[in-house]
Structures are given as structure tokens and as C-alpha cells.
C-alpha angles and dihedrals in degrees: 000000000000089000090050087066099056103062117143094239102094128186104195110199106194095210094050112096087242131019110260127239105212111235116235098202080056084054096049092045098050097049090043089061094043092050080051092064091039094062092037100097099202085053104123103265121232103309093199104022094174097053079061115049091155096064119093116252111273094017102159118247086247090072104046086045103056080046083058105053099022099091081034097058096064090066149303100310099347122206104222120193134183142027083327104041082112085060095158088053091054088049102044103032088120085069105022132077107173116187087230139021126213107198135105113094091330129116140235136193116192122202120187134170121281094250097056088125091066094053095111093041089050096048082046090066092096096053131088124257096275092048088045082051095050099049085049082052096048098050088064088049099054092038086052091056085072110047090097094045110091132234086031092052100088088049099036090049081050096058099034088058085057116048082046085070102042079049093052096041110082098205095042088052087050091052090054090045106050106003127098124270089238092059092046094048088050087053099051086049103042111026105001096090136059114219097259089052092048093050083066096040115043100151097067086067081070138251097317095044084048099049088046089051088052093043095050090039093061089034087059101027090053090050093051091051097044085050100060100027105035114210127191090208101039108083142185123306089273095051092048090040093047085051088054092046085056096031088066094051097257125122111204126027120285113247097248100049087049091055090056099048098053118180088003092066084078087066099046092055097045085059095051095047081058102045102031102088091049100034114132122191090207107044086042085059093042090064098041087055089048091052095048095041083066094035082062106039083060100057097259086117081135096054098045088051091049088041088054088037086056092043094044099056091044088054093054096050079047099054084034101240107175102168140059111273145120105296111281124258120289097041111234109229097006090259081183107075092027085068096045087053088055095040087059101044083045105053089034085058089052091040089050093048090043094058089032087064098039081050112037103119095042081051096056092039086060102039091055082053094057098042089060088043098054091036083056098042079053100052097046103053098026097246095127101134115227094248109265121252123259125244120263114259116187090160086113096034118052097163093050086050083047089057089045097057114109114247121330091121091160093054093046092053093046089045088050095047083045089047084041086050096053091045090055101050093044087062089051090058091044089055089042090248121134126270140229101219115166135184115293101199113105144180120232125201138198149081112304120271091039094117100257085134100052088047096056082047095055096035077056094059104039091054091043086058088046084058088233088120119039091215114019103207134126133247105197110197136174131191095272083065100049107040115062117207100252139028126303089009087094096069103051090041095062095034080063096047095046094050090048084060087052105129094020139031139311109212112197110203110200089000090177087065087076076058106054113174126253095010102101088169099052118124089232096083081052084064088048105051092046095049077057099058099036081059087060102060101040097036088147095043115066139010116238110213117184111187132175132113134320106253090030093050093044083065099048090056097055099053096072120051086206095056112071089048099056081047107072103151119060116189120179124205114217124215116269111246114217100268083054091053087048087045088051098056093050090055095046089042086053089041085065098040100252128139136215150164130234094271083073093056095050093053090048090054090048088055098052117099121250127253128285092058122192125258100261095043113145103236103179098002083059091058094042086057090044088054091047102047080049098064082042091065098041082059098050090046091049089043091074092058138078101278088208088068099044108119130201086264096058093048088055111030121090121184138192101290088054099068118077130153102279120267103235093044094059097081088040127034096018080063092040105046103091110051117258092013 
């Protein structure tokens, strides 16, 4: 089977975490199955014959079908590249006879309309109950061919799931047999899916659910990327999302896409109203390219294609594409050369693997050569480096991070008495005593950067090892997340939150915002009072966290006579001085592996603001983007020389040059950090 999986027919799907060799015993499989209903005479016939001309004439439902979900399967607007980009005419050739083929080394990105997993219900309309029961029953089938095929699995399982419900409820199967499409489509968006489903198919939830998906897919996606591979021109998610506004020929922001972004539409087109005037397509491609050529020559190839696979569906809500075709011209991003980029990495790693194994024992012949002639070089002119020191690495050890953190003396006593507290009753468990178990929800207060995040993260993972939460993960919200537009949408919107937190934490940013003075009628008190009873019945299950800052918090407590009782730990985050904030950027810097002298420091220290600092200064988040902008610049100085003679010292070291005021802080902290300014 392993042989089946390195044909040379490739369909690359830019969003998968490594490009997909299609199988040809799948293939076989698939087409055999669908020659099988071909030749099965009692098989539904075409359900909608003229939306297909290329079909030839008696083709069953089953195979235009499958021609129909196949590209669809691999994700929401998928970007397929290579011999079997065209995947549902592979599959399908024994029944299709298109008048052109797009496939080589093209590329194809197919849109459909958010309800493509009902095609063979809705041709089904005409027919009489047993024929509308068939095509239900042959959605599951076809589905069901792909749940062994990656990247599609995790999708196809989904649906299939699915479809397997709506067949073993009576009154459901009687919807999809004599109801209206209307009613059927409302089902699938509304009721069909469990949350874990819907988190792999958006789009059935219908256009909005599918454009926020897309939205939220490129703003991760790009700070991910930005993360691991810093770029000068690459900008925040208002700046990329701004380009690909641009990028699509439009020059404001589409309604739609205005009504999902909230508040952060503002930034987007304050962006716009700066680059509008200069922006280049070109040049804008040009540096994308740039950015994805060094994601990829350091072995970040995923992340690029999921980067292009982000841009790219965002692209098409933005042209308005709404059927399936070759990507529009321009190309947003240029997927071209994107994919030429990949191709190459790709066949040199094979090259290189290939020769690695004709010449492996020449290779370790020479390399032993060249190790006894660099020990010697060293030890006769002095030049052995000291070995450089590791990274730090606390993802084993939450309690040992907790003791790492700078400052914040009065919140790692009371971690440790709450750490001391669980220990003990769990001895007391253990020796059949009672025990004095309280309440574990708490509120924490403070200015932002100040590390109640990473506090709610650790506090996560050191109750997940004591075995007092089953997942120990973190859920961060904010009130955006919690309070729905219109009535009765709050409700659900926070239930769903606060189940996803079920086995770890639920951490509340701004959590008075779901308070706001002066507005008794405001959704935000629903959220409230059903975070409160949802506390109540899974009192065990989850930890509820509220932050935000002191006098605000202080409010928000009071505006609820249920909330100060289910609180009962209160830690507050003090404000970083300026030898903290210098601390802080060593241990971040460690934390990534760099090194640096103490000419570093002291330009750390000059670009920190003076005290007193404004109300909305960054603390620990401004070091972190000093840090950042840091290793940017690193990358920019080393860019200019030969990549072959960079070192592991080069890599690591930063020096003097290399650290500015962040860019993104100029225009922020630099106006806040003096009160009233």
C-alpha cells in the first residue's frame, strides 16, 4: 500500500500539512464502485440531466454526484494543483466526457454553493417518496467512498456522520422524503451537525458562516506565519486583509465582510485610506513571494501553502466567484509562482534524498574528513566556540515556567497555595476523608500584557497533571464571542463557548464589557446569566476566569448578585517596572533560542517608555513586539549574505542594530505613555 501513495500524479491541497499523493489503489477502488452502480439497473438515474452535458446519457445519480462533492471535500473553496487537480474527472472518466480539461501542473479552485451536500436531495424533488429516500441514501454512500482518502478524512467522516443520523431518525427521514427543500436546507444549517462537525464544515452553516470561516482562517493563519517567519512588509491582519481588498479590484470593504469584523473593520479601513494611493499589485505579489520563498527554505512549506490556501479563499469571496472555474485573473495571491516555489523545494528534497542514499557511505567518509579537519583548524588557532546554550523548554514542566515568569510574587504564591490546596484534598480522597473543595473560578485584574493569560494557561495545565480538569486547555473569549447580534442568538453563542471549554478553562478578556454602563437592556447581561448557570452545572468541569482591569472589573462584579459568590479568588497583576520589562525580554529571547550581550539590554532598556506609563501601555505584549521586531530585523541584516556561511551563531545572535521601538507600537504606546497625552 505504501507504493500506492507515491504516484506521480499529485493533488497538492495548499491548506493540507503536507501535499497529498493520490493513491491509486483509492482510485481504483472509487471508480470500481462507481462502474458497479453503473451497471446496477435499478441504480437512480441523473436527477438533474441538463445541469450535466458532459455526462453520458444514463449516467446514475451516484457518479455525478461524486463529480459534484469530490474537490469540495478537501475543504471550503479548495486550491487543487497538479495531473489530478480535475480529481472528479479522474474519478468519473467512465461516465464524463468534458469538451476541455484543465490538469498538468495547473491549477483549479472550485466554489459551490453552501448547500453542495444536498445535490442529489434537490434533484430528488420530482420523485416520489422511495426515489427522495434513495438519493438521501445515496449521499451517505458516496460521502462514505472518501473517508479513507487524506486530506478529505476528517470532512467526509463529518458528513457521513451525519447523513447516518438524519437515515436512523424517523421524523427527520420523513422531512428529507416529503418536506420542502427549503425546510431541509434550514435543517442541515441550523440542527443537522454536532460542534465538532461544524468546526470542519463551515460552510453548511451558509454564506456568512462560510466568509467568517475564511476571515478567521487568513487572520490566524497570517499571525502564525508572521510569528515564525518575521517580515518587515507583511503587516498586521488589517494590513494583509487591506492588500487583498485591493488586490480584488475593490476599493472599501464589502458589506459583509464589514458586518463580521466588528470593531476591527475601523482598522482595516484606516489601512486602506493610507495604502491605497501606493499600492502595487506587483510589487505586493513580489513580496509575498519573497515571504513564502524563506517560510519554505526553512522547512515551514505547511504553513506557506495554508497561508496561500487562506489568501486565496478570501480572494475568491472578495472577486465574487461563485462558480466553479480556473482562478480568476489576477491571481490573488500569485498561486503560480507559489506553487513553482513548492514544486522546486519539493523535487530538490527528493534529488537530495536520492543522492544522499547512492552516496551514503562516500558522504560519511567525507564528513569524518571534515570534522578532524575543523577540530584540528580550532585547536590550533584558539577559535573553538563555548557550545551555545539551548533554548528553554517549560512544555513538561508548568510549575517550573510559573517560577520563571518576571515579577508577579503575589500571583505565584497564591498558584502555588491553590496547587498545595488540590494536593491536600486529594489526600484526603485518597484516605477516604472529606474534603474542602471551593470554588475554583476566579477574577483576575490588571493592565494588559501583564501575563494574566499566560497565567490562566499555566494554571490549565497544572490542574490538567493533577488530574482536577480532564483537557486542560484554554478557551480565550471575549464579548464579541459571547453576545449575538439579535435576540435569542446570545444564549446559544456562549452555551457553545462554554462547552468548548468543557475539561479546561474559560478565560474572559474585558469581561465588563459584557456590563456596559447605563444599557439595562444589552444582551450582554443574557451572556452573563447563562455563564452563571452553566457554572452551575458543571461546577467540576470547567474553570470559569473573568480579567480585565481593576476599576472596570470592580463594576462588572457588582452588577450581578451571583457573581461575587461563584468568584471566589481574586489575583491582581501589577505593572512591569522597567528592569522587569528588560528581564522579560531575556527570558522570551531564551525562550526562542537567541543569544545577546549586554549592549542588547541596554538598548532594550532605551526603548522602553518612561514612567509613568499610560493607561493602555503594553507591559509584557510591548516586549514581546520589541522581541519580535528584533528577530525581524536579524533576518533582514543576515538576508543580504551568502545563506551557505551562515552559522548557528548567526542564526541566534542578535546585537545592538537589531533592536527599534516596535513598529506597530509607534502610533500607540509611544501617544499613550504619559497619562492624558
Amino acid at each position: 500500500m505504501a507504493d500506492d501513495f507515491r504516484s506521480p500524479r499529485v493533488l497538492d491541497v495548499l491548506a493540507a500539512e503536507e501535499p497529498w499523493e493520490v493513491p491509486g489503489a483509492w482510485v481504483a477502488r472509487v471508480r470500481g464502485r462507481l462502474k458497479a452502480w453503473g451497471d446496477d439497473p435499478d441504480a437512480l438515474r441523473p436527477l438533474r440531466p441538463e445541469a450535466f452535458p458532459d455526462f453520458v446519457k444514463g449516467t446514475p445519480a451516484a457518479v455525478w454526484f461524486t463529480h459534484q462533492v469530490a474537490p469540495l471535500l478537501t475543504g471550503w473553496i479548495p486550491v487543487l494543483h497538479g495531473e489530478y487537480a480535475d480529481l472528479s474527472a479522474e474519478l468519473t472518466h467512465d461516465f464524463y466526457r468534458p469538451s476541455s480539461r484543465v490538469g498538468g501542473n495547473g491549477h483549479i479552485i472550485y466554489v459551490a454553493p453552501t448547500d453542495w451536500h444536498l445535490q442529489a436531495i434537490a434533484g430528488a424533488r420530482g420523485f416520489r417518496e422511495h426515489g427522495r429516500k434513495q438519493a438521501l441514501q445515496l449521499s451517505r454512500d458516496v460521502v462514505r467512498l472518501f473517508v479513507d482518502a487524506p486530506p478529505m478524512a476528517a470532512r467526509a467522516e463529518a458528513l457521513t456522520a451525519a447523513f447516518e443520523r438524519v437515515l436512523a431518525d424517523r421524523d427527520i427521514t420523513h422531512l428529507h422524503v416529503t418536506g420542502e427543500y427549503d425546510e431541509i436546507a434550514k435543517y442541515w444549517r441550523t440542527d443537522a451537525l454536532k460542534d465538532s462537525e461544524r468546526a470542519v464544515l463551515p460552510e453548511l452553516a451558509g454564506p456568512t458562516a462560510a466568509l467568517r470561516y475564511s476571515l478567521n482562517s487568513i487572520r490566524d493563519t497570517h499571525a502564525r506565519l508572521l510569528m515564525t517567519i518575521p517580515d518587515e512588509y507583511a503587516g498586521d491582519f488589517a494590513r494583509v486583509l487591506a492588500e487583498l481588498i485591493l488586490a480584488s479590484g475593490l476599493r472599501g470593504i464589502p458589506q459583509p465582510v464589514a458586518n463580521i469584523l466588528g470593531d476591527a473593520a475601523g482598522d482595516v479601513h484606516k489601512v486602506l485610506q493610507e495604502i491605497h494611493q501606493d499600492f502595487d499589485q506587483q510589487t505586493w505579489n513580489g513580496h509575498v513571494n519573497q515571504w513564502m520563498s524563506r517560510a519554505i527554505r526553512t522547512g515551514h512549506a505547511p504553513l506557506a501553502r495554508s497561508w496561500g490556501a487562506a489568501a486565496a479563499r478570501v480572494g475568491v469571496h472578495l472577486s465574487g466567484v461563485l462558480t466553479r472555474e480556473p482562478w480568476p485573473e489576477p491571481e490573488i495571491p500569485d498561486l503560480t509562482t507559489l506553487f513553482r516555489i513548492l514544486d522546486r523545494e519539493r523535487w530538490s528534497a527528493l534529488e537530495t534524498a536520492a543522492a544522499a542514499d547512492k552516496d551514503a557511505s562516500l558522504s560519511a567518509a567525507w564528513k569524518g574528513v571534515q570534522n578532524e579537519s575543523t577540530d584540528e583548524k580550532a585547536a590550533d588557532d584558539g577559535t573553538l566556540d563555548e557550545p551555545l546554550p539551548k533554548p528553554l523548554d517549560f512544555s513538561d514542566d508548568p510549575l517550573a515556567e510559573l517560577d520563571s515568569l518576571i515579577g508577579l510574587e503575589s500571583v505565584k504564591d497564591a498558584v502555588r497555595r491553590m496547587v498545595a490546596e488540590v494536593k491536600t484534598n486529594l489526600r484526603r480522597t485518597e484516605l477516604g476523608l472529606p474534603s474542602h473543595e471551593r470554588a475554583r473560578h476566579m477574577v483576575f485584574v490588571g493592565k494588559p500584557g501583564t501575563a494574566k493569560t499566560t497565567i490562566a494557561r499555566l494554571l490549565s495545565r497544572i490542574y490538567h497533571q493533577l488530574g482536577v480538569l480532564e483537557k486542560g486547555h484554554v478557551v480565550e473569549v471575549d464579548r464579541s464571542d459571547l453576545v449575538g447580534a439579535g435576540v435569542g442568538s446570545t444564549a446559544p453563542m456562549t452555551a457553545a463557548k462554554f462547552r468548548e471549554a468543557l475539561g479546561g478553562v474559560l478565560f474572559i478578556d474585558e469581561a465588563y464589557s459584557l456590563t456596559p454602563e447605563n444599557t439595562p437592556g444589552d444582551y450582554g447581561l443574557e451572556a452573563v446569566a447563562t455563564i452563571l448557570k452553566l457554572m452551575e452545572d458543571h461546577r467540576n468541569d470547567c474553570i470559569v476566569i473573568v480579567a480585565g482591569y481593576h476599576r472596570e472589573m470592580q463594576r462588572f462584579m457588582e452588577s450581578n448578585t451571583g457573581l461575587a459568590s461563584r468568584f471566589p479568588k481574586l489575583l491582581s497583576f501589577s505593572e512591569y517596572d522597567t528592569d522587569q520589562l528588560v528581564a522579560i525580554f531575556e527570558l522570551q529571547a531564551r525562550q526562542k533560542g537567541m543569544i545577546y550581550g549586554e549592549e542588547v539590554l541596554d538598548k532594550v532598556r532605551s526603548v522602553i517608555p518612561p514612567a509613568p506609563r499610560g493607561h493602555s501601555f503594553g507591559n509584557g505584549r510591548f516586549i514581546r513586539n520589541v522581541l519580535e521586531e528584533a528577530v525581524s530585523n536579524q533576518a533582514t541584516r543576515l538576508s543580504s549574505m551568502d545563506p551557505d556561511k551562515l552559522t548557528e551563531r548567526d542564526l541566534r545572535e542578535l546585537i545592538p542594530a537589531d533592536v527599534r521601538p516596535p513598529t506597530s507600537m509607534r502610533a500607540e504606546d509611544y501617544l499613550l505613555q504619559k497619562p492624558g497625552t
